[in-house]
N, C-alpha and C positions, 0 to 999 in steps of 0.2 A: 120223432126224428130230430128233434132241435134238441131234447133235450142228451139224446145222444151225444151228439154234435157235442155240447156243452162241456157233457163228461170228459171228452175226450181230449180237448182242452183248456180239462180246467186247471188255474195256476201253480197248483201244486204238481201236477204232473210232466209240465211244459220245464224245470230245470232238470228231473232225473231224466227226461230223455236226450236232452240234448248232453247231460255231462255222460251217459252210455254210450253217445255218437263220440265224445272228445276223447273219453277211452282207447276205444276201439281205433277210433286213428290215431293217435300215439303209440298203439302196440304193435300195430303195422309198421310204425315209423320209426321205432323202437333199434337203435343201432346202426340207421343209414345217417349218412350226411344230407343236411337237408339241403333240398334244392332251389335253388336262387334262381328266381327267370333272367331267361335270356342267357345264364353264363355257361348254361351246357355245350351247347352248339359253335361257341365261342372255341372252350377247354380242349374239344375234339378237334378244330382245325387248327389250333395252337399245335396238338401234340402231333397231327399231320406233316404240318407243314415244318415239326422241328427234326422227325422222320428224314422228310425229304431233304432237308439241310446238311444233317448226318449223310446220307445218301449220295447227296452232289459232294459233300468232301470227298468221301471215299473216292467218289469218280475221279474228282479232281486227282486227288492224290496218287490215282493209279495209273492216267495220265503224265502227272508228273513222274512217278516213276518211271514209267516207259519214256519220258522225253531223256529222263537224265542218264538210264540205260542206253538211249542212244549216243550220244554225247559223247558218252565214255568209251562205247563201242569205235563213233567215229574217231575220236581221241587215240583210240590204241591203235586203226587200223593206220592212222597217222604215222605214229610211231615205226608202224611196221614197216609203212613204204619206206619212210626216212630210213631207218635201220637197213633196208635193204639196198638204200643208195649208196650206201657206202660200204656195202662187203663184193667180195668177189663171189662170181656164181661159182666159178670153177673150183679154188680152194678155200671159200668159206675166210678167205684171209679177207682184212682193209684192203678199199683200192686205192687207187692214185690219189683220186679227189680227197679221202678220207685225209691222208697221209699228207700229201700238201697243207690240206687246213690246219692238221695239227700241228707239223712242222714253223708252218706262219707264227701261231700261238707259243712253242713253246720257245723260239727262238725270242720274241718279245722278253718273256718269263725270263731268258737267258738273260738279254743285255739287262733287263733291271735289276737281279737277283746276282747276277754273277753266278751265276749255273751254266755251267759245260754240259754241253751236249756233243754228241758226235752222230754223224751218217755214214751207215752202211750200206753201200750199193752188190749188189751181186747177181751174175750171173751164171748161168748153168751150164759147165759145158758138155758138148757130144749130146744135148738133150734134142737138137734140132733133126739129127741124122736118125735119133730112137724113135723119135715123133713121126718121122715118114715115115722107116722101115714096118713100126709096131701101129701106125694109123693112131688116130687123134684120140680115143676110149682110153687107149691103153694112155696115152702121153699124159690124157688127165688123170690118170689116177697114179703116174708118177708124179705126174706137181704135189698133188694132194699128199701125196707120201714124206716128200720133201718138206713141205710145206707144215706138215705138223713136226717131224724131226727138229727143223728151224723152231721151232714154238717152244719144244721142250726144253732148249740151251739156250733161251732169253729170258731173263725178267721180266716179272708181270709188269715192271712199271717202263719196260721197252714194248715198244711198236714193231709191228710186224703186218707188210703188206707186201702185195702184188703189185709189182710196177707195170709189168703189162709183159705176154710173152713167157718168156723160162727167167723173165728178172724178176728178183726181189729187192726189197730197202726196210731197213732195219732203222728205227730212230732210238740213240741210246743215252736216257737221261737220269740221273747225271753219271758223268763220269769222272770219277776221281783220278785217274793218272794213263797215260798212252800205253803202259801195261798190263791193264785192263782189257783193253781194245784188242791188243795185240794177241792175247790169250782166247780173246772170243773168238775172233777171226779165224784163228789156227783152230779151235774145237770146229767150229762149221764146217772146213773145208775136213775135216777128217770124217766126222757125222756124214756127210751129203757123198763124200766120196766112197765109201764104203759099202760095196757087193750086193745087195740084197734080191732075193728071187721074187718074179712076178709071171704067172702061166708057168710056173716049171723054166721060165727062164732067168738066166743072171742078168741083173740090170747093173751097169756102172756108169754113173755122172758127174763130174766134176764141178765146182767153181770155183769161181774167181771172185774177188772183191776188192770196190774200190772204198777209202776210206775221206771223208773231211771231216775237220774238226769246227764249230765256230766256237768263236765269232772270229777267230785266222781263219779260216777258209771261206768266209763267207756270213754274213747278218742276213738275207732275205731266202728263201725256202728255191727260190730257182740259180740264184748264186752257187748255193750250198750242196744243191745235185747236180750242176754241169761238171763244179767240182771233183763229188763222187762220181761222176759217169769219168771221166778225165782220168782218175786213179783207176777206175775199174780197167778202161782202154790199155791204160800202160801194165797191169794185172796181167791180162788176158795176151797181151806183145810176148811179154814173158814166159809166160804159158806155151806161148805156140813154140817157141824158140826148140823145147820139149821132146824131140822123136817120137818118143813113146806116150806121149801123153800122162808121164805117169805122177805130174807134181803140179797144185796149184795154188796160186799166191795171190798173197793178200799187198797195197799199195796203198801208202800214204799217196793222198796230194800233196802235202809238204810234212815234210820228214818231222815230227816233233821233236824238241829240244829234249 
C-alpha cells in the first residue's frame, strides 16, 4: 500500500499532472474575458441602472412634450378667443372695439408720419323696415351680403367693421387726395344700392355716408367719429329730402379745400 502511495506521487509525475490540469483550464478559458472578482455584479447594475436613466429621459421627455403641447394648445386657444373679441358674430367683420383701437393707433402713426387718413361712417338705409318685414335670419344675411360687397371695394390696407346695427366705418390709410374719397364713396353707395335677389325676392338698400378727414377733423378716435356720425346725419337729412327714395349721398364734415 505505501509503496503504491509512493508511486503515485512520485516527483516526476506531480509536474505533468498538474501542467495537464493548467492545460485544460486554459482551453476552457480559451477566448472569454477573464473574470475579475467582484466587478461582474458591479458591470450589470451599472448597465441597469444606465437602462433606467435612458428610460427616465424618455419619460421625462415625453412629459415634456406633452407639457409643451399644452402650452401651445393653450397659446392658440388664447389666440382664438382674442381673435374672436374682436370680430363681429353676425358679419365676420371687425367690431367696434377692434376699430377704435386701431383707429387710436393709426391716428398717433398719423400725427408723427404725416399720414392722412380718413373715416367713413355709413349707414344702410330702408334696411330697418326689411329687417321687420323679412324677420331677423333673413336681415343677417343681408348685412353679410352687404358686408362683403363693402370688402371687395376696399384696400387690404383699409379697415372694415361693424359699428353696431345696419352701421358700418371704414378706416382709410393713407389717402392721397379728397378725390379719392370721393370716388370710393360714390362706388359704395352704387354697389350696396343696387337690386339683388334673396328667397326669389328683390332686396333694395340704400346708404348714406358721412366722411372726416384728420387731423382737420379730429386727432383722437372719438373726436374723429362724432365727426363722421355728424357728416353722416347731414347725408341721411339729405337723403330724406328725396320722395322716392331714389339717391344717396355721401357728406363731408368740412368741405376740403
Amino acid at each position: 500500500m505505501v509503496s503504491v502511495i509512493l508511486r503515485r506521487y512520485r516527483p516526476g509525475l506531480g509536474p505533468a499532472l498538474g501542467a495537464g490540469r493548467l492545460d485544460r483550464r486554459r482551453q476552457r478559458t480559451h477566448g472569454k474575458r477573464p473574470r475579475v472578482p467582484g466587478t461582474g455584479g458591479a458591470r450589470r447594475a451599472r448597465n441597469v441602472s444606465i437602462d433606467q436613466h435612458a428610460k427616465g429621459e424618455g419619460e421625462d421627455c415625453e412629459r415634456n412634450d406633452g407639457a409643451l403641447e399644452g402650452v401651445i394648445d393653450g397659446r392658440r386657444h388664447i389666440r382664438v378667443v382674442n381673435d374672436h373679441a374682436f370680430i363681429d358674430d353676425v358679419t365676420g367683420a371687425y367690431n367696434v372695439r377692434y376699430f377704435m383701437d386701431l383707429c387710436e393707433k393709426e391716428l398717433r402713426r398719423s400725427a408723427r408720419y404725416s399720414v392722412p387718413l380718413s373715416l367713413l361712417f355709413l349707414d344702410l338705409d330702408q334696411f330697418k323696415r326689411i329687417n321687420e318685414e323679412r324677420g331677423h335670419v333673413q336681415g343677417s344675411e343681408i348685412l353679410n351680403r352687404l358686408c362683403d360687397l363693402l370688402k371687395q371695394h376696399i384696400r387690404q390696407v383699409d379697415t372694415l367693421a361693424r359699428y353696431g346695427g345696419d352701421e358700418f366705418a371704414i378706416l382709410l390709410i393713407p389717402v392721397e387726395k379728397p378725390a379719392d374719397i370721393t370716388a370710393l364713396a360714390t362706388r359704395l353707395i352704387e354697389v350696396v344700392g343696387a337690386p339683388f335677389n334673396l328667397d326669389n325676392r328683390q332686396v333694395i338698400v340704400g346708404v348714406s355716408v358721412g366722411i372726416a378727414m384728420a387731423p382737420d377733423d379730429g386727432d383722437e378716435p372719438d373726436t374723429l367719429m362724432k365727426n363722421a356720425d355728424l357728416a353722416l346725419y347731414r347725408a341721411k337729412a339729405i337723403s330724406a329730402m328725396d320722395p322716392a327714395q331714389t339717391l344717396d349721398f355721401y357728406v363731408f364734415f368740412r368741405q376740403p379745400a
